[in-house]
C-alpha positions, 0 to 999 in steps of 0.5 A, a space after each residue: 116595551 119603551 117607545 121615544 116620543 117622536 116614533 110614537 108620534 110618527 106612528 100615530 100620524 101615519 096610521 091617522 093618514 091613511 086613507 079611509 076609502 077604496 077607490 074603484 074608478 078614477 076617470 080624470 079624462 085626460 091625463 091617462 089619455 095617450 096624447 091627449 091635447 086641449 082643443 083635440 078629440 077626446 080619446 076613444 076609448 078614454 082610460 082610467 087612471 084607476 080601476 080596468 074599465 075603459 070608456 068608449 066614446 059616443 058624438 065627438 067630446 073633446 078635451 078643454 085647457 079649463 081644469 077646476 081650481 086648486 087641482 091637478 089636473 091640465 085638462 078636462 072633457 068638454 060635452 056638447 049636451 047633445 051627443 057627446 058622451 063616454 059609456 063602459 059596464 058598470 064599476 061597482 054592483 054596491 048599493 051601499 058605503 060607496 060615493 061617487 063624485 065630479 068637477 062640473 062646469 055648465 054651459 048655462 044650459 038648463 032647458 032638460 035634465 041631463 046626466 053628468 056621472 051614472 052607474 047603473 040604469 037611469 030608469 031602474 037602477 044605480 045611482 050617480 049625479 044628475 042635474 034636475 033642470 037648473 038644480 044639481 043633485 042626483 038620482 037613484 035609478 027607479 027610487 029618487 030624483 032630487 035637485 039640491 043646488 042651483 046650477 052655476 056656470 063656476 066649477 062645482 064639485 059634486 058628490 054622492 055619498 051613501 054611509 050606513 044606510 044614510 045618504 048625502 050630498 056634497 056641493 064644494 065639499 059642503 053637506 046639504 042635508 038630504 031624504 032619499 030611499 035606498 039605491 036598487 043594485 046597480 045594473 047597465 052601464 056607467 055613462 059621463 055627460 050623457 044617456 044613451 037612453 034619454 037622447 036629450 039628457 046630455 050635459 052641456 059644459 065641462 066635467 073633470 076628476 071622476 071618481 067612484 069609491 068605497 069604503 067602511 060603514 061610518 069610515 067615510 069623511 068629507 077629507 076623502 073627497 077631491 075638493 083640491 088644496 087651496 095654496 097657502 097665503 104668503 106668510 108675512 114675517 111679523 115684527 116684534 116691538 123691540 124690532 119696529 123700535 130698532 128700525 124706526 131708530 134707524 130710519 130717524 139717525 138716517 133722516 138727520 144724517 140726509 138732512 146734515 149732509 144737504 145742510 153742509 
């Protein structure tokens, strides 16, 4: 069997396209809320772009026009690091090849510890990201706590990933290198910007773009992740040799003619 060149290569770029993780969840906490407008109460419940869970709401989060860079996204759930917070039943029971990530924005409240996104218990269970004090990182639920990253008032993209047994974490899609045990199966809820079981771990500031995944062992890349598409600088067309000598030529025999005509 005959293929043409450029069939096969079609073919080839296709398959390399696909897309290698299964998203469970998506939470973009806002767009999938009917009208949702920025300054207004966040939906109760907020729906998810992905996956059938809705997330019910707790104190009064309310939706903020500040959205992270080079996403699509037009509005994004302001917490006030008290109350505010959106809770449902876990996504996913997984403990491993699966990562979890989030746009955030802090406040500049550092003062406790504070949960951003968590499936599970936070005590005993699950796994999710967490902000340790002025650090983010994450936590495994009754396993591990670790703060990897100072906390800044910018938009960070955040994400946990747990490959082949090997855990890591991504700060702007950049690995820091991480040790951590394995996650207990998570079991409880699945809770964005605070805790109902810890009242003084809400998150003040902004977080955006939630979403869980799964996929296969060793199929998981930092391409996967929702870091957004910076756009393209402007191109500038460049000259050739020959062109810049053609143009200053006629830069030249357009001086002299100005200058013969103001002679006359």
């Amino acid at each position: 069997m005959r293929f043409g060149l450029v069939p096969l290569l079609m073919f080839i770029l296709a398959g390399s396209a696909q897309a290698a993780i299964s998203v469970v969840a998506e939470y973009r906490l806002g767009e999938a809320d009917p009208g949702a407008v920025a300054f207004g109460p966040g939906a109760n419940p907020t729906l998810p772009s992905i996956g059938t869970l809705n997330l019910s709401r707790n104190g009064a989060p309310s939706y903020s026009p500040a959205t992270p860079p080079f996403v699509n996204s037009f509005l994004s759930m302001a917490f006030n690091g008290t109350s505010d917070r959106y809770t449902g039943t876990v996504v996913s029971s997984v403990t491993n090849n699966f990562g979890v990530e989030a746009w955030v924005r802090s406040n500049g409240n550092t003062t406790n510890n504070a949960t951003l996104v968590y499936n599970g218990n936070t005590a005993s269970s699950g796994w999710g990201l967490f902000r340790l004090g002025s650090n983010y990182g994450f936590l495994y639920g009754g396993v591990t706590l670790a703060g990897l990253t100072p906390v800044t008032g910018s938009w960070t993209h955040l994400a946990l990933v747990r490959d082949g047994g090997v855990t890591s974490f991504y700060v702007n899609g950049q690995l820091i290198p991480t040790a951590a045990g394995a996650p207990i199966a998570p079991a409880g809820s699945f809770l964005v910007g605070g805790n109902p079981l810890v009242a003084t771990e809400g998150f003040d500031g902004l977080i955006d773009e939630v979403r869980v995944f799964t996929f296969q062992p060793g199929q998981f890349s930092v391409t996967d992740l929702n870091l957004g598409t910076p756009e393209p600088p402007i191109a500038v067309p460049a000259l050739s040799t020959q062109t810049l000598s053609l143009l200053a030529a006629f830069l030249l025999l357009a001086g002299l003619w100005v200058a013969r005509r103001v002679g006359e």
